[in-house]
C-alpha positions in Angstrom: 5.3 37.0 -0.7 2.7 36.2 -3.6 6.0 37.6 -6.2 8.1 34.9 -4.3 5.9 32.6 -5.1 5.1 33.7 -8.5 8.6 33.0 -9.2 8.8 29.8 -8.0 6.0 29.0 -10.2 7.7 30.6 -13.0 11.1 28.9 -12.4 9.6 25.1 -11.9 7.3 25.9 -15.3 10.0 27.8 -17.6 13.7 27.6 -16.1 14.1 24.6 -14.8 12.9 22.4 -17.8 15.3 24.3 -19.8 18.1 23.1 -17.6 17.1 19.7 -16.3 20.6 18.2 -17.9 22.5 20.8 -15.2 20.5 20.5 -12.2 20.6 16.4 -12.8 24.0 16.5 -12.5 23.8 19.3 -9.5 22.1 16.7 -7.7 25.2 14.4 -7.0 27.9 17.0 -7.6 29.2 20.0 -6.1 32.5 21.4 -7.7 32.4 25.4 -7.6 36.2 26.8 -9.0 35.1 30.0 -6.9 34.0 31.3 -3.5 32.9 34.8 -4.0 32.5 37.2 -0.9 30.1 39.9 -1.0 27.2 42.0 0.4 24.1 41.1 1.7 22.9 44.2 -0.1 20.0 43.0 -2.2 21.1 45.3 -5.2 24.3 43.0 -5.6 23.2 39.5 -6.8 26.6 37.9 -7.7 25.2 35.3 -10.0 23.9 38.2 -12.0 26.8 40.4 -12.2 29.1 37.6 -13.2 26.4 35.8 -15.6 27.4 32.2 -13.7 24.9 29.3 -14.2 24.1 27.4 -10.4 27.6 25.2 -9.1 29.6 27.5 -10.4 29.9 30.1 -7.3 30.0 29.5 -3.8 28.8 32.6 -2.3 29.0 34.3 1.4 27.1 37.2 1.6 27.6 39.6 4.5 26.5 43.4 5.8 29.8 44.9 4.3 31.3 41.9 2.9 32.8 41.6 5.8 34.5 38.8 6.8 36.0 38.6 10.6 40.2 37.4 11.1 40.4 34.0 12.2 39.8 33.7 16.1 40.3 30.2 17.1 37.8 28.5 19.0 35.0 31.3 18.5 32.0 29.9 16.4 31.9 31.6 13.1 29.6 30.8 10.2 31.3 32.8 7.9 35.0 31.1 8.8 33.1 27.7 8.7 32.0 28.8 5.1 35.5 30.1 4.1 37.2 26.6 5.6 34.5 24.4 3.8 35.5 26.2 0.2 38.5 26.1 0.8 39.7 23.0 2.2 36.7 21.0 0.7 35.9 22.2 -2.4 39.2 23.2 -3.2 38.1 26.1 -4.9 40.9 28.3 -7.0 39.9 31.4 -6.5 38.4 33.6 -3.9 36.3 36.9 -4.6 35.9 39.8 -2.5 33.4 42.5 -3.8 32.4 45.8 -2.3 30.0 48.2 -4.3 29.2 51.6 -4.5 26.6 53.6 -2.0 27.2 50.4 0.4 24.8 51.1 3.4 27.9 49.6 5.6 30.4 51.3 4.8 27.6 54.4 4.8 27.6 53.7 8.7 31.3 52.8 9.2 32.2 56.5 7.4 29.1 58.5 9.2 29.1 57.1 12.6 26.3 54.7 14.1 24.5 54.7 17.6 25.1 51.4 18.9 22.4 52.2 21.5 19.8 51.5 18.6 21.7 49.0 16.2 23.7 47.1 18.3 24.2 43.8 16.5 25.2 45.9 13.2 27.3 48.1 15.4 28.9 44.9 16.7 29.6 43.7 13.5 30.7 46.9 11.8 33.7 46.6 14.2 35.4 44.3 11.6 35.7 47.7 10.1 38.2 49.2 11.5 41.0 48.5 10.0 39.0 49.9 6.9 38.4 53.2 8.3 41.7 53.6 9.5 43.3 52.9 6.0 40.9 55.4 4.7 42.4 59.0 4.5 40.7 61.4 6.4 40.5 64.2 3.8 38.1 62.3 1.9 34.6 63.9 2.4 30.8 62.5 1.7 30.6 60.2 -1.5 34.3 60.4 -1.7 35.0 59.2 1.6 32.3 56.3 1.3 33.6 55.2 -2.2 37.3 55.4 -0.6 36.3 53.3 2.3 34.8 50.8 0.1 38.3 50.2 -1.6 40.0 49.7 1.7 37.5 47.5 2.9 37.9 45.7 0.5 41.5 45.1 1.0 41.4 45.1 4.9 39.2 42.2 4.2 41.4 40.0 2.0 44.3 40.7 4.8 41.6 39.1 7.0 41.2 36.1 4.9 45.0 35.2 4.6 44.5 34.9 8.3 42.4 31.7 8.0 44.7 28.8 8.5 42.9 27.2 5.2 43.2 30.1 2.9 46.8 30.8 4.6 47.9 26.9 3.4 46.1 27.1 -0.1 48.3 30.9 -1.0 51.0 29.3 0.6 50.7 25.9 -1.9 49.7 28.7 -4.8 46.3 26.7 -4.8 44.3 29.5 -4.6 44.4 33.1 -5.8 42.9 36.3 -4.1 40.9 39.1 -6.0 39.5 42.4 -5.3 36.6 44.0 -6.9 34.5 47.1 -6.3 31.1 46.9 -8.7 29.5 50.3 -9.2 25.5 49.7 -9.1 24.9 52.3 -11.5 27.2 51.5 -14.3 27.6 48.2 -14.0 31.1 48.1 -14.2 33.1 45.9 -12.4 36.7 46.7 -11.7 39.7 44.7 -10.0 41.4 46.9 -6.8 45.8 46.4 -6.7 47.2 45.9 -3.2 47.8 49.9 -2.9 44.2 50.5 -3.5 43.7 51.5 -7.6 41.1 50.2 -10.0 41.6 48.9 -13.3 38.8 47.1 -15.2 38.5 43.9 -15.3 41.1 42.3 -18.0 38.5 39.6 -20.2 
């Protein structure tokens, strides 16, 4: 807690002076051009990996960037957040990002006793679809770095499920990406819809 609050000292004394002029403006206006889905894990900080200054990401951050088809009438933070980027902010693009040696996806590809997790086994049913788009002759690493790929596109199939995101493809308002960042490299690469990375084009 004390480095917490070291920061906080640091930040009010060094970073935000430095940028008073932003967060002025910050302070009356909220216009992000992206809402970018990804982990919880604390190794992937998306602000980071995309160098993006505060406003310019609005950012849901799940175990396994997961993010849950549309189910009418079932509360849902993370469809509230999706709707409220989407049909509020009117961002243009929506990110997806799944990384390597995700713990998720660990426990999706190995199995998990939902005797002694059962809120993340609960969750890790969202899933499914993943790891039954992954191929079965995929083994260790492999099969966790596979899984990663198809969860990634199993979840962007769940997004165009939300009525919001389903009106703004529809209206070509908004545009769907796919990336898998590998923690060790730091490479960042974009997934096709059959699964295959390129790197990003900049």
């Amino acid at each position: 807690m004390q480095d917490l609050e070291r920061g906080v000292a640091r930040f009010q004394r060094d970073v935000f002076p430095a940028k008073t002029e932003l967060f002025t403006r910050l302070a009356t206006a909220h216009q992000p051009a992206t809402l970018f889905i990804s982990c919880s894990d604390a190794r992937v900080v998306p602000e980071l990996i995309t160098q993006s200054e505060p406003g310019e990401l609005f950012v849901i951050r799940t175990a396994g960037n997961l993010v849950p088809a549309y189910a009418p009438g079932s509360p849902d933070g993370v469809a509230a957040g999706i709707e409220y980027a989407v049909a509020v902010l009117g961002v243009s693009d929506i990110v997806v990002c799944g990384h390597s040696g995700c713990g998720a996806m660990t426990a999706v590809a190995d199995g998990l006793d939902p005797a002694a997790l059962p809120a993340l086994a609960d969750w890790l049913r969202h899933a499914d679809a993943s790891r039954n788009r992954t191929t079965t002759a995929e083994t260790g690493a492999g099969k966790v770095a596979a899984l990663v790929r198809q969860n990634v596109l199993a979840q962007m199939a769940n997004l165009a499920t939300h009525p919001s995101v389903a009106r703004a493809l529809a209206a070509k308002t908004v545009t769907l990406h796919g990336w898998i960042y590998d923690i060790g490299t730091g490479t960042v690469a974009e997934l096709d819809a059959t699964g295959r990375l390129s790197a990003l084009a900049v």
